[in-house]
C-alpha positions as CSV (number, residue, x, y, z in Angstrom):
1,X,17.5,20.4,-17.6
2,X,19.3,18.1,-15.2
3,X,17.3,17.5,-11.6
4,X,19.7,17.9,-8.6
5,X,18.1,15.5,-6.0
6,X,18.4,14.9,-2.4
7,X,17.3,11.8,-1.1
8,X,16.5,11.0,2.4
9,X,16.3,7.4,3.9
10,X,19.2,6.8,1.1
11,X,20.6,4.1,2.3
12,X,17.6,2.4,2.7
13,X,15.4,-0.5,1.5
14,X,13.5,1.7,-1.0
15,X,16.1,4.4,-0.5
16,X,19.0,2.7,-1.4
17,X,17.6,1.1,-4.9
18,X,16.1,4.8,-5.9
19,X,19.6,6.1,-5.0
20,X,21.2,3.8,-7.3
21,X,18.1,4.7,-9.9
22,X,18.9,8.2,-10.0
23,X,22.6,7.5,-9.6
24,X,22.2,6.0,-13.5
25,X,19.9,8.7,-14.5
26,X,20.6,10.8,-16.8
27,X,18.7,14.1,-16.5
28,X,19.1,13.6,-12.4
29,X,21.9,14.6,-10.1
30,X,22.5,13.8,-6.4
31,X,23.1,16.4,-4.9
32,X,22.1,15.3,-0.9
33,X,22.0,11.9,0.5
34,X,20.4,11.3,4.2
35,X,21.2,8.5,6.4
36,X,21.7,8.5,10.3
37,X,23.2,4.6,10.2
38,X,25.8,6.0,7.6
39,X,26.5,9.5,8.3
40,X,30.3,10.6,7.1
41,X,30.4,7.9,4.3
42,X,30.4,8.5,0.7
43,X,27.9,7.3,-1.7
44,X,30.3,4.9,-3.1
45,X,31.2,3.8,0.7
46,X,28.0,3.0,1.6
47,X,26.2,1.4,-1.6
48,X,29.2,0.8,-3.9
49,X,28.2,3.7,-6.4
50,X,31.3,3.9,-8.4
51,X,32.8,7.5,-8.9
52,X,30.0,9.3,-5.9
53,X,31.9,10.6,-3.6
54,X,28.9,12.5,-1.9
55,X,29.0,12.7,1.6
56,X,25.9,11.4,3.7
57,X,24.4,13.4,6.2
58,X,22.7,12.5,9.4
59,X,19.5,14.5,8.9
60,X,17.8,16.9,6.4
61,X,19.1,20.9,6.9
62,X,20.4,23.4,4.5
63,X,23.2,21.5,3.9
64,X,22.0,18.4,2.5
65,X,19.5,20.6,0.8
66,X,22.0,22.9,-0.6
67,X,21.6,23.2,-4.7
68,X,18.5,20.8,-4.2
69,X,15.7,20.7,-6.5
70,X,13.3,17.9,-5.6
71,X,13.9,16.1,-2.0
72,X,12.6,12.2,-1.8
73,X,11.1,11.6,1.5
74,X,12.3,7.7,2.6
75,X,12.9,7.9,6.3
76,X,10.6,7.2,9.1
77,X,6.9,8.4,9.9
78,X,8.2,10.2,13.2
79,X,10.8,12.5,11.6
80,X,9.2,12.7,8.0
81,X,6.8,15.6,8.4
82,X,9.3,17.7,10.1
83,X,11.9,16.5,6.8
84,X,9.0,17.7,4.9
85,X,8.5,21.1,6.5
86,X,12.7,21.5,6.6
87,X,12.7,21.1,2.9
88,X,9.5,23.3,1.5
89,X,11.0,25.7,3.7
90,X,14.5,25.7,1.9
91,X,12.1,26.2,-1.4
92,X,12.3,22.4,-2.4
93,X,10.3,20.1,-4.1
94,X,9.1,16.9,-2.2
95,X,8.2,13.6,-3.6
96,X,6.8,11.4,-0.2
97,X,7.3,7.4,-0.2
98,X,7.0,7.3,3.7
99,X,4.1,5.6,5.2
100,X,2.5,6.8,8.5
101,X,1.7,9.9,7.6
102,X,-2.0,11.1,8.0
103,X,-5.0,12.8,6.6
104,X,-4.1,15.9,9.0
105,X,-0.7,15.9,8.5
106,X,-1.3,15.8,4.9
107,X,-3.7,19.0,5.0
108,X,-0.5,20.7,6.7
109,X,1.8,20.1,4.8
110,X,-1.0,21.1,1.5
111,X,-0.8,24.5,3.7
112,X,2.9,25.0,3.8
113,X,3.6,23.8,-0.2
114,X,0.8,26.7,-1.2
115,X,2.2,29.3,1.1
116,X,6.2,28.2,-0.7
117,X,4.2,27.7,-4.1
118,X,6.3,24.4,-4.0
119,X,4.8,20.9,-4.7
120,X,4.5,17.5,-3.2
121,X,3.9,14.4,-4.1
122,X,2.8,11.9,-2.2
123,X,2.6,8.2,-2.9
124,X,2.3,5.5,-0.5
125,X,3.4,3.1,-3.2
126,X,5.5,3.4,-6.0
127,X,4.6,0.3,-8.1
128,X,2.2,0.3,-10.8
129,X,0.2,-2.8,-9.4
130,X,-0.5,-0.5,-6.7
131,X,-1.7,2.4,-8.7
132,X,-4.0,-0.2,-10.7
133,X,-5.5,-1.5,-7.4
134,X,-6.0,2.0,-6.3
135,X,-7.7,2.7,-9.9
136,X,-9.9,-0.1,-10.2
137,X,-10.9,0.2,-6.6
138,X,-12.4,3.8,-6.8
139,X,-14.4,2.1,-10.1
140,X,-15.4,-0.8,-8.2
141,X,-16.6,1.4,-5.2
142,X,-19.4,3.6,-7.6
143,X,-20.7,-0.2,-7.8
144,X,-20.6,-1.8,-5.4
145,X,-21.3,-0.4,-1.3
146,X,-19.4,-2.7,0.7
147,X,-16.0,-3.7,1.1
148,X,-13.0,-3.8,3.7
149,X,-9.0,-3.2,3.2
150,X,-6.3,-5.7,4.6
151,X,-2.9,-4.5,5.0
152,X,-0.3,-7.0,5.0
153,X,3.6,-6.6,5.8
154,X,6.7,-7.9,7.8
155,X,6.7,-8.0,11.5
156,X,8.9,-5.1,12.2
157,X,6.6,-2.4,10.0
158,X,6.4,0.0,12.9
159,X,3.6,1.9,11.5
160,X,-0.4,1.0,10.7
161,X,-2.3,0.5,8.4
162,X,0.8,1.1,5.6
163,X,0.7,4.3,3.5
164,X,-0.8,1.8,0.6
165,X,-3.9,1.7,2.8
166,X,-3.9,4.8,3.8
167,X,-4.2,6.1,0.4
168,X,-6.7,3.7,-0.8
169,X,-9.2,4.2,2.3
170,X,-8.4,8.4,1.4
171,X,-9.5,8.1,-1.8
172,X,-12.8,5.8,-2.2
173,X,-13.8,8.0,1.1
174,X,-14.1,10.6,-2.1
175,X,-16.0,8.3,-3.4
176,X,-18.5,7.0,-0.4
177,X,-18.1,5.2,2.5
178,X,-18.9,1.5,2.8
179,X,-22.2,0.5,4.2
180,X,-21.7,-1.9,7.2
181,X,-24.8,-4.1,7.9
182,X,-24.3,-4.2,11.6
183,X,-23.0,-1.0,12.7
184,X,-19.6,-1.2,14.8
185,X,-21.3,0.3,18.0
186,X,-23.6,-3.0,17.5
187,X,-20.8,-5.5,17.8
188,X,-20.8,-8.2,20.1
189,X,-17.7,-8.9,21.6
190,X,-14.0,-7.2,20.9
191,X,-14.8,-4.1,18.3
192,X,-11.6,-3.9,17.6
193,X,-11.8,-7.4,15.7
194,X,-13.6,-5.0,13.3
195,X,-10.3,-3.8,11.8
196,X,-10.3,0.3,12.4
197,X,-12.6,2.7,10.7
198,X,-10.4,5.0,8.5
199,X,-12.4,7.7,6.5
200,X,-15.1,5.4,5.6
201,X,-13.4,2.0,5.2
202,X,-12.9,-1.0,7.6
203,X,-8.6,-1.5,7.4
204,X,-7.3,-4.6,8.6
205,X,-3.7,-4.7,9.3
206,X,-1.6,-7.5,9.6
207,X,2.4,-8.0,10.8
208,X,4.3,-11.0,10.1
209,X,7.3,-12.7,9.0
210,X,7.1,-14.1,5.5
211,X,5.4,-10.8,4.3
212,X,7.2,-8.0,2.3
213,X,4.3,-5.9,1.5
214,X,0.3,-6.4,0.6
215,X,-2.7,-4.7,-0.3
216,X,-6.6,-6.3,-0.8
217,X,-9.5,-5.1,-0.9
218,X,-12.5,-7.2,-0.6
219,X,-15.8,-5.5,-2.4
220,X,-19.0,-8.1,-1.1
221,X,-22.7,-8.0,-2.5
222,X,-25.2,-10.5,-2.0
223,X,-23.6,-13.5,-3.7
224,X,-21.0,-12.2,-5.1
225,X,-17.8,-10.8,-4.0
226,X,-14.7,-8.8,-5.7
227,X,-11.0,-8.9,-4.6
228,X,-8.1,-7.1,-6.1
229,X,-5.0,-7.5,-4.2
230,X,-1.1,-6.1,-4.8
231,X,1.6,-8.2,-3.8
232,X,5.1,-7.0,-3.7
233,X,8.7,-9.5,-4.2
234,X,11.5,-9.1,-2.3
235,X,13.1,-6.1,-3.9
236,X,12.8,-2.9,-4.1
237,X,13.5,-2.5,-7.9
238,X,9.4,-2.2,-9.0
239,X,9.5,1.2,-6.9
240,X,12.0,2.8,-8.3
241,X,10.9,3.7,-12.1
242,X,7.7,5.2,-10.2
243,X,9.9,7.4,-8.2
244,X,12.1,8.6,-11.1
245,X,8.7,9.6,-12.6
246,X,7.3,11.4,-9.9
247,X,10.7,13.4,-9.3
248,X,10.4,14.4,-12.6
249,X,6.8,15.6,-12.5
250,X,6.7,17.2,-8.3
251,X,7.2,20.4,-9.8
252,X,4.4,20.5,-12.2
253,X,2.0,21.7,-9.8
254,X,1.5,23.5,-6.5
255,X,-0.1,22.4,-3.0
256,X,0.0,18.3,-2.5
257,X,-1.5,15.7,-4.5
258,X,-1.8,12.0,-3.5
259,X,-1.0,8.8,-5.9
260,X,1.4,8.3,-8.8
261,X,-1.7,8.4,-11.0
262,X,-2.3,12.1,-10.6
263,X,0.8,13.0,-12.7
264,X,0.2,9.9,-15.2
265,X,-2.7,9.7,-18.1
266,X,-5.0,7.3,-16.8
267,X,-8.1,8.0,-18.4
């Protein structure tokens, strides 16, 4: 059974390199493209796909959903819930690789893919370094009580913490929360040198040039500490097999679920 796929943000950084993924795939179709900086070209126009000759629309609507499976949400956190809604509502699929979105938002959307008895996806981070961070985190948390997440990425990352942290604080708050010695409403001086309290974890972001993207955590006991850390290159290429997979397995299941390892065998 081929897939027909609409992928928004195609044009991209993570975008473009998934469009070109499922471009070469060969149980995938595209069948929408969304881009507001290359609305009116063709596929092959904008990122040199030989022989696509798909049109690009400006935003996601019935058109650009039209004969759509699965949707890939790649945009920006301020239009990506509403692409979310447009789609589930058009009875499609949605695999979610934009950051920004929240625990709430989340729960919403959960509401709307039950009602359409449609599924999503969502995963802050395609590449398996990042799943393995998130794995070995939630085993390190049953351990060990305290620890605090550091977000790294480029200077023009609009939104924080990144979806990676997101994720990770989301789960391991399923797990406990970390113990802080001195409680925040103790601290002397700025508080908000204490990173932000997201669902039980301390997240510390940071924006500047020279980063792609990065995820640590930082488990501490007396004497001893524990850091696992992701770091990604310069392209976009580690995402994309972890994208093809999740468009593949998004309609396996109804409601949302969070994390590339909830449609792989991990145990």
């Amino acid at each position: 059974m081929t897939l027909n796929v609409c992928v928004a943000g195609a044009t991209g950084w993570a975008g473009s390199a998934l469009t070109r993924g499922i471009h070469l795939a060969e149980d995938m179709e595209l069948t929408g493209a969304v881009s507001r900086t290359n609305k009116g070209k063709t596929l092959q126009e904008a990122l040199g796909l030989d022989g696509s000759y798909l049109v690009i629309s400006g935003s996601v609507n019935n058109d650009s959903l039209s004969n759509c499976n699965v949707m890939v949400e790649f945009t920006n956190p301020d239009v990506a819930k509403q692409n979310i809604f447009t789609a589930l509502d058009s009875g499609v699929h949605v695999v979610v690789g934009t950051s920004g979105l929240s625990d709430a938002d989340y729960a919403e959307i959960n509401n709307k893919a039950i009602d359409r008895k449609l599924g999503v996806l969502a995963v802050g981070n395609f590449a398996l370094t990042v799943v393995l961070l998130q794995k070995f985190s939630e085993i390190a948390a049953r351990y060990i009580p305290q620890w605090e997440i550091i977000d790294y990425a480029h200077d023009g990352k609009i939104d924080s913490p990144s979806g990676t942290a997101r994720e990770l604080a989301y789960r391991l708050s399923k797990i406990r929360s970390s113990e802080l010695t001195i409680p925040l409403e103790q601290t002397q001086g700025a508080i908000e040198a204490r990173g932000a309290s997201m669902t039980g974890s301390q997240v510390h972001s940071v924006r500047l040039p020279g980063y792609t993207l990065s995820a640590e955590i930082i488990f501490g006991m007396p004497d001893q500490k524990l850091t696992i850390r992701h770091d990604a290159g310069s392209s976009a290429l580690p995402y994309v097999d972890g994208a093809l997979l999740a468009i593949r397995k998004v309609n396996t299941f109804i409601g949302v679920r969070r994390g590339l390892d909830q449609v792989l065998d991990m145990k």
